[in-house]
C-alpha positions as CSV (number, residue, x, y, z in Angstrom):
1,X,2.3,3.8,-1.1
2,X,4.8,2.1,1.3
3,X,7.8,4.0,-0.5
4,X,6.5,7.3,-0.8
5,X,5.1,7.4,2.8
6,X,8.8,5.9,4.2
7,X,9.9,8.5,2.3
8,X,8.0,11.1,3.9
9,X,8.9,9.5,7.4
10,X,12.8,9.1,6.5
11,X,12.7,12.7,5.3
12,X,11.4,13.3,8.7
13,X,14.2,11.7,10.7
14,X,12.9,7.8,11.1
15,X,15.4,5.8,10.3
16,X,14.1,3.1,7.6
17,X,15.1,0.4,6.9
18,X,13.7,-1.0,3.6
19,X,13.1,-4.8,3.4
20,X,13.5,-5.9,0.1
21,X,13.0,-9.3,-1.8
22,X,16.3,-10.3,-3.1
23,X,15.8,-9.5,-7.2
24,X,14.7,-6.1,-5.2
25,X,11.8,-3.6,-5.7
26,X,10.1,-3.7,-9.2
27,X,10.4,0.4,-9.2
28,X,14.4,-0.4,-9.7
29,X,14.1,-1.3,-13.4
30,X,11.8,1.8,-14.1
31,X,13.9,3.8,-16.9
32,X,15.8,5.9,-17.1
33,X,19.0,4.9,-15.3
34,X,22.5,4.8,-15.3
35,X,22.8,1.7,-13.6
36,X,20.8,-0.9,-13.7
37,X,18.4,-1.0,-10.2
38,X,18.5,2.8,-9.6
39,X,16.3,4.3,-11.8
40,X,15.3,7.6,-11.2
41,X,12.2,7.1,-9.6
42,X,14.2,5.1,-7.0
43,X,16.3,7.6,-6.3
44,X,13.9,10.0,-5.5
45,X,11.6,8.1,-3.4
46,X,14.2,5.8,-1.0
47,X,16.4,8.1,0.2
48,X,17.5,8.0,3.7
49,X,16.6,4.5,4.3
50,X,19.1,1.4,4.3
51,X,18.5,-1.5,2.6
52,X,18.8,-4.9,3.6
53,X,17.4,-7.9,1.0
54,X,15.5,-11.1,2.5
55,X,13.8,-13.8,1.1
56,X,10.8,-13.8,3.8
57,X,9.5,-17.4,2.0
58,X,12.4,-19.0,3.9
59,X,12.1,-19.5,8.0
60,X,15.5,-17.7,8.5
61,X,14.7,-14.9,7.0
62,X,11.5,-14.5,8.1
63,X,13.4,-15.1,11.8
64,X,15.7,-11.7,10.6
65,X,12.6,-9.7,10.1
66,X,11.1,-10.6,13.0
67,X,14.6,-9.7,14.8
68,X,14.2,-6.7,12.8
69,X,10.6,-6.0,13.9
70,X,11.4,-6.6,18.2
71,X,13.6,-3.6,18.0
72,X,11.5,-1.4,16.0
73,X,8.8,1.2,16.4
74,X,6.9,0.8,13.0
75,X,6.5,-2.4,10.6
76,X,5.1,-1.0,7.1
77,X,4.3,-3.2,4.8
78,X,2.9,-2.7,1.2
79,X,1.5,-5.8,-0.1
80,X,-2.0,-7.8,1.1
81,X,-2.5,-8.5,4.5
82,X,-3.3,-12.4,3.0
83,X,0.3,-12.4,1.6
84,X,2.0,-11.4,5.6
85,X,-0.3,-14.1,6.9
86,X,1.5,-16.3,5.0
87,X,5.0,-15.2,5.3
88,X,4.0,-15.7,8.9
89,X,4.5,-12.3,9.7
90,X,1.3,-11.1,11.0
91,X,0.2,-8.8,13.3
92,X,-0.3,-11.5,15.8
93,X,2.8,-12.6,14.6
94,X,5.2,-9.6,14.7
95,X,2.7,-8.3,18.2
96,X,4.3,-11.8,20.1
97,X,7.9,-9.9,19.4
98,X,7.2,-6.5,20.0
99,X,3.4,-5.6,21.3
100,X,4.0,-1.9,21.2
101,X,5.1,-2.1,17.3
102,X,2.8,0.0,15.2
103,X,1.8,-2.0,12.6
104,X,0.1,-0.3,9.4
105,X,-0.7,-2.2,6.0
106,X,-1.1,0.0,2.8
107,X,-3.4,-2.3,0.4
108,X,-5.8,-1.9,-2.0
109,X,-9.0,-2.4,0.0
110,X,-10.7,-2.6,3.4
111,X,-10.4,-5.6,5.1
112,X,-14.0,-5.8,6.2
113,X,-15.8,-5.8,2.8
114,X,-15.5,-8.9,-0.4
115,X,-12.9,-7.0,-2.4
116,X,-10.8,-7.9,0.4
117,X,-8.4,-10.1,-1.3
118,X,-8.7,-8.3,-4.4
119,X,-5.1,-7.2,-5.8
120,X,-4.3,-3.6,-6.2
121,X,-2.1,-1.2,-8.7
122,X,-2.2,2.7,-9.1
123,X,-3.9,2.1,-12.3
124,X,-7.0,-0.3,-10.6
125,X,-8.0,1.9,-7.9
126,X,-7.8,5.4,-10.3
127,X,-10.4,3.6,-12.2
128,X,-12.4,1.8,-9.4
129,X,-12.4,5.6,-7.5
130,X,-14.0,6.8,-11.2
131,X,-10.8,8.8,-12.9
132,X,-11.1,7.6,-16.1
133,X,-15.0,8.3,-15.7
134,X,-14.5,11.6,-14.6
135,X,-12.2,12.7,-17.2
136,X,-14.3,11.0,-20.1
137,X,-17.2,13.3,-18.2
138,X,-15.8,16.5,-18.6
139,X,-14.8,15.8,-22.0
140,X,-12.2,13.8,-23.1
141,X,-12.8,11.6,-25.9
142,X,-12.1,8.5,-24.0
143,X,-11.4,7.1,-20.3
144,X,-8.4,8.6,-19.3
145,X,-5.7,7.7,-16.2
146,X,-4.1,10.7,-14.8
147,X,-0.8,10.9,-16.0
148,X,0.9,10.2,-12.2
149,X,0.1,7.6,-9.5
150,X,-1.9,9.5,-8.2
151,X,-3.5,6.6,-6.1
152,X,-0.1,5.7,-4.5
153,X,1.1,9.4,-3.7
154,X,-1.8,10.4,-2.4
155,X,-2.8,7.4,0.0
156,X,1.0,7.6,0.7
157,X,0.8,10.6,2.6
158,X,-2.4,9.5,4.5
159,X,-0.1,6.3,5.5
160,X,3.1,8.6,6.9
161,X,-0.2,10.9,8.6
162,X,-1.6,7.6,10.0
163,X,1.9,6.2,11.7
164,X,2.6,9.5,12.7
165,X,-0.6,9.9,14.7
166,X,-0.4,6.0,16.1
167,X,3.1,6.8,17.6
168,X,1.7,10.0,19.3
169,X,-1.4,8.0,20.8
170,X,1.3,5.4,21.7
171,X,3.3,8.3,23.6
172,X,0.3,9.4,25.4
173,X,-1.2,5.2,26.2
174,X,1.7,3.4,25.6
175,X,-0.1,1.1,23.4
176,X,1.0,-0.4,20.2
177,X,-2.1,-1.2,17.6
178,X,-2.4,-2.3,14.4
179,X,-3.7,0.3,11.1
180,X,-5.0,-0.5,8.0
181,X,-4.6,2.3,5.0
182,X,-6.3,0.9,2.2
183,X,-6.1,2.4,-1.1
184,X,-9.6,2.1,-2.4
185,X,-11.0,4.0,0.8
186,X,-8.7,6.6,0.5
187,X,-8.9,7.7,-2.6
188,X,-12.5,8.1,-2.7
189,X,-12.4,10.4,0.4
190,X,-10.5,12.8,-2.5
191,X,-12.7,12.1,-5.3
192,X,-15.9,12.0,-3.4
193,X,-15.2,15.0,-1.0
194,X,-15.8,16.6,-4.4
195,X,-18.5,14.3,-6.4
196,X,-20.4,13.0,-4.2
197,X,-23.0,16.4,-4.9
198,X,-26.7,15.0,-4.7
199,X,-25.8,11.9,-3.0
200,X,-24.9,13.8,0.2
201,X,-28.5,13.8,0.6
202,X,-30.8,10.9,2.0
203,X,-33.3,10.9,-0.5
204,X,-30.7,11.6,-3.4
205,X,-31.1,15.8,-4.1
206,X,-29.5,16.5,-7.3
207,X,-27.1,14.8,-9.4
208,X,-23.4,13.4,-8.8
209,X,-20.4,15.6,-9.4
210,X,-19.0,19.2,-8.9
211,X,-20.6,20.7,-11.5
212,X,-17.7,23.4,-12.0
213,X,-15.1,20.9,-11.8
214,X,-16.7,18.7,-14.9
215,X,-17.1,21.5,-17.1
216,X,-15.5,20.7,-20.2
217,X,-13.5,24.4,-20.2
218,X,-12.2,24.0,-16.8
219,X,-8.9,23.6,-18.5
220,X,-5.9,25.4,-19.6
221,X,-7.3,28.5,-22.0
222,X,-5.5,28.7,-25.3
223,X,-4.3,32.2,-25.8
224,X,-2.9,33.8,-29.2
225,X,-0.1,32.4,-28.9
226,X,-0.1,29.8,-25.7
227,X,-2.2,28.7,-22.7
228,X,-2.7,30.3,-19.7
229,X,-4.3,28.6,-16.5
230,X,-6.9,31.1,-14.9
231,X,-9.0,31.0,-11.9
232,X,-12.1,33.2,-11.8
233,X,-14.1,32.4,-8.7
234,X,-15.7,34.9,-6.3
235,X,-17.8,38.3,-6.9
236,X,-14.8,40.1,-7.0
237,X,-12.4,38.5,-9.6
238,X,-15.4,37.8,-12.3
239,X,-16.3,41.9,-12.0
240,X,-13.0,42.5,-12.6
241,X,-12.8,40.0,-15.9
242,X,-15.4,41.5,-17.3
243,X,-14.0,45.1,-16.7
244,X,-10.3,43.7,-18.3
245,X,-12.5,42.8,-21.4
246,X,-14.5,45.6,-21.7
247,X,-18.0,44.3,-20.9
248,X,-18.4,45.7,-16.9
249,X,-22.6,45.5,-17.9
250,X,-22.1,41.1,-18.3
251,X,-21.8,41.5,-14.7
252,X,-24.8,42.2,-13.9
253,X,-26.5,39.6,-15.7
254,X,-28.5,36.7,-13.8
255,X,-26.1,34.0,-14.5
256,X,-22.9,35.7,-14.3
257,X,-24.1,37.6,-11.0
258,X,-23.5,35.6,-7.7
259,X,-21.9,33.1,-6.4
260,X,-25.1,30.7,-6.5
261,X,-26.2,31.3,-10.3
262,X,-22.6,30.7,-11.6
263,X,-22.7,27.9,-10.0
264,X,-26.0,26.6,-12.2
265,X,-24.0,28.1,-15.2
266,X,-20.7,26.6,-15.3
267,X,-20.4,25.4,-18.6
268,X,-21.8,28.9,-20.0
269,X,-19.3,30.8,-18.3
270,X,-16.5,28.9,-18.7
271,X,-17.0,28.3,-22.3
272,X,-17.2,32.3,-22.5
273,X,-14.1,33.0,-20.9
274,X,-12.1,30.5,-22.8
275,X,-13.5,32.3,-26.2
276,X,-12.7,35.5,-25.0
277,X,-9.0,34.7,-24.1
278,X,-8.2,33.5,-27.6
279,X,-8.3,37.3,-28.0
280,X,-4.5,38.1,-26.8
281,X,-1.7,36.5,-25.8
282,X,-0.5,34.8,-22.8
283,X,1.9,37.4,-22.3
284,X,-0.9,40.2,-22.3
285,X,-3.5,38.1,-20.1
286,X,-0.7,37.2,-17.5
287,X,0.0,41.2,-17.0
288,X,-4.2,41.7,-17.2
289,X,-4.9,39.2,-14.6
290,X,-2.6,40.3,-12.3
291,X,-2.8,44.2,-12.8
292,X,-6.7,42.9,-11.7
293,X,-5.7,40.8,-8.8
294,X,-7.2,37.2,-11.1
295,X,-5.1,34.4,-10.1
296,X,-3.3,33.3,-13.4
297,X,-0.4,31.0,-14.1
298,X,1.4,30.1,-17.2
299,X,1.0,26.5,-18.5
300,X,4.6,24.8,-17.4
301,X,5.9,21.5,-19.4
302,X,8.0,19.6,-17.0
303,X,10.8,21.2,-18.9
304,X,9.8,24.6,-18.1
305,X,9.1,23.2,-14.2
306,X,12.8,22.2,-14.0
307,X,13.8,26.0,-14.5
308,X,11.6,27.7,-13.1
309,X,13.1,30.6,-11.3
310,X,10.9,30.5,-8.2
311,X,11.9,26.7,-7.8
312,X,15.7,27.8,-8.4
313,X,15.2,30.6,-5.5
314,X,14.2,27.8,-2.9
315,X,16.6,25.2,-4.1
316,X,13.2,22.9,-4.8
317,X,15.6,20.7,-7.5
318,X,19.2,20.8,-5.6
319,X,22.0,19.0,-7.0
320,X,23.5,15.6,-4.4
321,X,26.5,13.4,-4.8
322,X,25.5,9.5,-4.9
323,X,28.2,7.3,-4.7
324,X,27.3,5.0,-7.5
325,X,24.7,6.9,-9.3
326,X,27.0,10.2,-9.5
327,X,25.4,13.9,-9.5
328,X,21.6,13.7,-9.3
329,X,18.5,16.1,-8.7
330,X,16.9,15.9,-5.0
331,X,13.2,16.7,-4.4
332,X,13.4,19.3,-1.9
333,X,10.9,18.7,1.3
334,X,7.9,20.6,0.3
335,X,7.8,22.0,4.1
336,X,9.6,24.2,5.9
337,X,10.4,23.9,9.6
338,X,11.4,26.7,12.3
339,X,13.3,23.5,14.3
340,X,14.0,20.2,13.4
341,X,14.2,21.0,9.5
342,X,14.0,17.9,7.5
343,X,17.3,16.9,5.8
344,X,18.8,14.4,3.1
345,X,20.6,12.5,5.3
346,X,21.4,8.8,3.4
347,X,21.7,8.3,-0.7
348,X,19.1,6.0,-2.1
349,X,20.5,2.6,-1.2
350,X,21.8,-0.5,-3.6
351,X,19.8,-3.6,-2.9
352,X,21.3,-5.2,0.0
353,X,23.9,-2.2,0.7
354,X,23.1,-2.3,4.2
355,X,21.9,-6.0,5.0
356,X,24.9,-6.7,6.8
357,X,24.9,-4.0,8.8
358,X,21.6,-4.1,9.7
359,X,21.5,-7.8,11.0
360,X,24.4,-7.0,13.2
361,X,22.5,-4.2,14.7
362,X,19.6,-7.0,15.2
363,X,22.4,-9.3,17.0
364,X,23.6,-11.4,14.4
365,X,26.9,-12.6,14.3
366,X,29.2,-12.3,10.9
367,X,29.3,-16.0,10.6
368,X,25.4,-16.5,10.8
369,X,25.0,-13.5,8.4
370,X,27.2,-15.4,6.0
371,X,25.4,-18.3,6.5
372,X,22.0,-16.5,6.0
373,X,23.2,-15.0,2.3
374,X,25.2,-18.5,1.4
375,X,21.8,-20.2,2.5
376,X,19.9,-17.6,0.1
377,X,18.0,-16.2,2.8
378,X,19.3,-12.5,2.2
379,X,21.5,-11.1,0.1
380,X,24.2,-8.3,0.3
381,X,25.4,-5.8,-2.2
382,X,29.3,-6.6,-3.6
């Protein structure tokens, strides 16, 4: 989460500067790489930010990130609250510096309920928000993670939203606060916006669950020759299905005819549809759909994603020079700005590249940095 949403903020124009412990963060070592510490999902997720390595169980360091924290407008941190409590780097702590800081947490759960102290991974909260469940109930033949961190990415953006929106109420009251972004929470405002179906209502009417999404043939249709991904939703686009196959009469049938009995009759239709598009190919329902204005997409492997021509057009994948890691692929900013357009402005930093540098801006002297990384307090990249 605290990556991803620094990410979001550095692509922004924040400068970040990542504190790391000094063996560095865990996502380092995740393969592949060409050097060991910047694997490739480093790469991606910690550009422009600097880097600076300190062992915050020792008083000096936990002096520099305090240093650190007096001049700055946002401390992010991404383990339990419990743990900064006793790195002694609360928010009461860090507010006695600097009591305008924004000061967000991005943990697993809320603060104000027993799973408190509970640790978190991507992995724990999917399956505490009812992933796995959810898959198995549409169909799969066993609980199922979905294959990204989907957790982590997701509550990440929430965090960037939430420090964004505590610096403008800062601008308007001049008042710094603290904001917790816990994982657990968050998460379930996605799944539940969607599942929480007869629960909405006090007594319970109905059953939990979006009936269309849990229908076990809401899923890529296998074609002839393929799969094609298909969306057919309003009045509109199922007439038109049923004229490309050459049943207009289906129709007008109770369950197929509004918006409300299709609705009642998800797994029916669905289960139709995917029989009928074993019929042709993907080739002949992509020029079908679209002739008929259905929304339809071929299935991409991340192979096919890499060269896809629309992503090409835009410059989505664009190619960067990193001065240790050589050429790489860039993630493009998936918004585009008028004014102040987003831009890669630093590589992704070697642990400790920019400790140094950064503990001078904090008013550190070159001899107490050197003692400070003799002492093993921090450490610097050779």
């Amino acid at each position: 989460m605290g990556p991803y949403a620094t990410q979001i903020l550095g692509d922004f124009g924040a400068e970040v500067i990542k504190v790391e412990p000094l063996e560095g963060d865990v996502i380092r070592n995740a393969w592949p790489f060409r050097n060991p510490g910047m694997g490739t999902i480093f790469l991606n997720t910690n550009r422009n930010k600097r880097s600076i390595a300190l062992d915050l169980k020792k008083d000096a360091a936990r002096d520099a990130c305090l240093a650190l924290a007096k001049n700055s407008d946002v401390l992010v941190y991404n383990i339990r609250p419990q743990a900064m409590a006793r790195l002694k780097i609360s928010y009461e702590e860090v507010k006695k510096v600097n009591p305008q800081i924004i000061y967000v947490g991005c943990f697993g759960f809320s603060q104000r309920g027993p799973y408190a102290a509970k640790a978190a991974y991507d992995d724990m909260i999917q399956g505490a928000a009812g992933i796995p469940w959810l898959l198995k109930k549409q169909g799969a033949s066993e609980p199922r993670y979905a294959p990204m961190i989907v957790a982590d990415r997701s509550v990440g953006q929430q965090v960037a939203s939430a420090v964004s929106a505590a610096l403008y109420c800062r601008e308007k009251t001049g008042r710094g606060q603290r904001v917790d972004v816990p994982m657990f929470e968050h998460l379930l405002q996605i799944v539940l916006g969607d599942h929480l179906g007869g629960y909405t209502f006090e007594p319970q009417h109905g059953e939990a669950g979006y009936v269309r999404i849990l229908s076990p043939d809401r899923r890529p249709y296998e074609t002839k020759d393929g799969y094609v991904c298909a969306l057919i939703y309003n009045d509109k686009q199922w007439k038109a299905f049923f004229g490309v196959i050459g049943k207009p009469e289906m129709f007008f049938k109770e369950e197929f005819s509004t918006q409300e009995t299709r609705s009642r009759n998800y797994d029916k239709a669905y289960a139709m549809v995917a029989e009928e598009l074993k019929k042709r190919t993907s080739g002949q329902w992509v020029e079908a759909f679209e002739r008929a204005d259905i929304p339809v997409q071929r299935m991409n492997s991340l192979d096919d994603i890499v060269a896809d021509p629309h992503l090409a057009a835009i410059g989505y994948l664009r190619t960067v020079e990193h001065p240790s890691e050589g050429t790489i692929k860039s993630l493009a900013v998936p918004s585009e700005w008028s004014e102040s357009a987003p831009e890669y402005r630093r590589h992704a930093p070697r642990l400790g590249e920019h400790t140094r540098e950064v503990l001078g801006e904090a008013g550190y002297s070159a001899e107490e940095i050197d003692r400070l990384i003799a002492g093993g307090s921090a450490k610097a990249a050779d």
